[in-house]
C-alpha positions as CSV (number, residue, x, y, z in Angstrom):
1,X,154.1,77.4,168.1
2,X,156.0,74.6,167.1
3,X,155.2,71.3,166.2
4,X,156.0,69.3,169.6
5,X,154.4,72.5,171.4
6,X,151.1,71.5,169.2
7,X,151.4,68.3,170.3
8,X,151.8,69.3,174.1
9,X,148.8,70.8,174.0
10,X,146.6,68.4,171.8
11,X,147.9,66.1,174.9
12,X,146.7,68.4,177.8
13,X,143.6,69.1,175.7
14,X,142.9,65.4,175.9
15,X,143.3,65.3,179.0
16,X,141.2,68.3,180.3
17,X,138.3,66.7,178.2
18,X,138.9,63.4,179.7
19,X,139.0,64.3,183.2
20,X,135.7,66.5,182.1
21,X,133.3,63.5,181.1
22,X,134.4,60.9,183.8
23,X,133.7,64.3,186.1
24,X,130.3,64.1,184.7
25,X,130.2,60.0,184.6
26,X,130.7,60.2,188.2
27,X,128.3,62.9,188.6
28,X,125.2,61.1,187.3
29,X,126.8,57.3,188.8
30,X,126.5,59.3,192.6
31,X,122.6,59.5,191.9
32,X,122.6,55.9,192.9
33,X,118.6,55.2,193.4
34,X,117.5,55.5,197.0
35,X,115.5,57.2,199.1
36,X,118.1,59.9,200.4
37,X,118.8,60.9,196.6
38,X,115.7,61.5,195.5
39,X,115.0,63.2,198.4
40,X,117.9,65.9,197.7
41,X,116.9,65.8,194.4
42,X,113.2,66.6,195.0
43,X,113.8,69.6,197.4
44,X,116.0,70.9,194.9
45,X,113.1,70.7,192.8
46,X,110.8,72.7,195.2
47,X,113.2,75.1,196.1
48,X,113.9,75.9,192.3
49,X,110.4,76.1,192.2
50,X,109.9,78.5,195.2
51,X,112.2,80.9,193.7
52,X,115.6,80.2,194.8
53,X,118.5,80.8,192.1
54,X,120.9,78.3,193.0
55,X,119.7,75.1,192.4
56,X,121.3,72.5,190.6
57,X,119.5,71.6,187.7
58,X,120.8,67.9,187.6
59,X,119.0,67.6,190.7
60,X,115.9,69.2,189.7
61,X,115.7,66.7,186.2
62,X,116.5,63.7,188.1
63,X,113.1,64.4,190.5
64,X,110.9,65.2,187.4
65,X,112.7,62.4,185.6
66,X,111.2,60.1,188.5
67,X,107.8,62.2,188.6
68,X,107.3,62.1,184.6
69,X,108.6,58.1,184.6
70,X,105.7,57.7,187.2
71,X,103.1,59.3,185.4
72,X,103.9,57.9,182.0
73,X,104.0,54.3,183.7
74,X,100.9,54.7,185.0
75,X,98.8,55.5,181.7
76,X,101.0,52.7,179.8
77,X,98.8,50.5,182.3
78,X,95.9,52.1,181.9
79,X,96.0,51.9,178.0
80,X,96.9,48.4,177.9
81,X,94.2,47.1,180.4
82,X,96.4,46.5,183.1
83,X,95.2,48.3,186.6
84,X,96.5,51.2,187.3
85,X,99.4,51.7,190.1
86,X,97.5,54.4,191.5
87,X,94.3,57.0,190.0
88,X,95.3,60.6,190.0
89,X,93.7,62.8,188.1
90,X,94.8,63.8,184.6
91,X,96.5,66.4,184.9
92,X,99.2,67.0,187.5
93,X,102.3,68.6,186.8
94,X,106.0,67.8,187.5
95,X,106.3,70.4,190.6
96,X,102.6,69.1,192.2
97,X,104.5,65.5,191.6
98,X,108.0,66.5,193.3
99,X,106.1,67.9,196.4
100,X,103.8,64.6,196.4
101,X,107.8,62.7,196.8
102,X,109.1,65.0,199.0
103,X,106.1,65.1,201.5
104,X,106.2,61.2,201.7
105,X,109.8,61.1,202.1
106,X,109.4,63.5,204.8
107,X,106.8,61.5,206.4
108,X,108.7,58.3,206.1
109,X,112.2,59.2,206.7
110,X,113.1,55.5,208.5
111,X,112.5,54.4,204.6
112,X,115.2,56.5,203.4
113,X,117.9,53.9,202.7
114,X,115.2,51.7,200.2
115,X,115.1,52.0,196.6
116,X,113.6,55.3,195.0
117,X,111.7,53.3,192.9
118,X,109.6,52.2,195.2
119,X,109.3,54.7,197.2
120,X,108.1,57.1,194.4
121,X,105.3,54.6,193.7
122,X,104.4,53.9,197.6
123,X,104.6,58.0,197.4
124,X,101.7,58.0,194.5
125,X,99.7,55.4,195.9
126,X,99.2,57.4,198.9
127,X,98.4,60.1,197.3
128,X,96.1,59.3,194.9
129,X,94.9,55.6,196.1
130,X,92.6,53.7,193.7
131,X,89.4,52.9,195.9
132,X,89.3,49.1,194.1
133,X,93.0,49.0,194.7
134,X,95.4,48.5,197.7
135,X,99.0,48.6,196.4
136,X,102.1,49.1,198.7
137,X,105.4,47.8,197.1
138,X,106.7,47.6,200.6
């Protein structure tokens, strides 16, 4: 090959790789936190878990993502004498978690377009309500 035939391709190269990592920028930037997106992303999650094959695993990460964040959260304000968002008990995994956020999402479909955020937490709180505690961040 010669030596403007190298460079052709060092160019197209560039280029393919380019194109490749704003493919994936975009990718992660369309998970924009609401309601609908971690909705999708959380039956992804249960249907991975349920056996289907097909699944992206983007989808699936970016529901336990939200499930682990909650979790972790929630000790960090245990530990440090803060109360506690909501008291689940010590053990619950990231599927059990996913099918807590999809049920409420489910239930409260009109909330949809609000921040996942909040949702997850409202999710939690309803699920596992502290008895010395009423929380919504509604």
């Amino acid at each position: 090959m010669t030596e403007k035939g190298v460079r052709k391709m060092k160019k197209i190269m560039f280029a393919v790789i380019v194109a490749f990592i704003l493919t994936l920028a975009c990718q992660f930037t369309s998970y924009a936190t609401d309601g609908n997106t971690l909705l999708e992303s959380c039956t992804a999650a249960i249907q991975k878990m349920d056996g289907k094959d097909k699944v992206s695993g983007v989808k699936v990460g970016y529901c336990y993502g939200y499930v682990q964040g909650l979790i972790d959260m929630n000790a960090f304000y245990k530990v440090s004498g803060a109360p506690p968002l909501f008291c689940s008990p010590q053990t619950i995994s990231n599927g059990e978690g996913a099918r807590i956020i999809y049920n409420y999402l489910q239930n409260h479909r009109e909330r949809l377009g609000e921040y996942a955020g909040i949702l997850a937490v409202d999710a939690y709180v309803e699920a596992f309500p502290c008895s010395d505690l009423k929380l919504s961040l509604r």
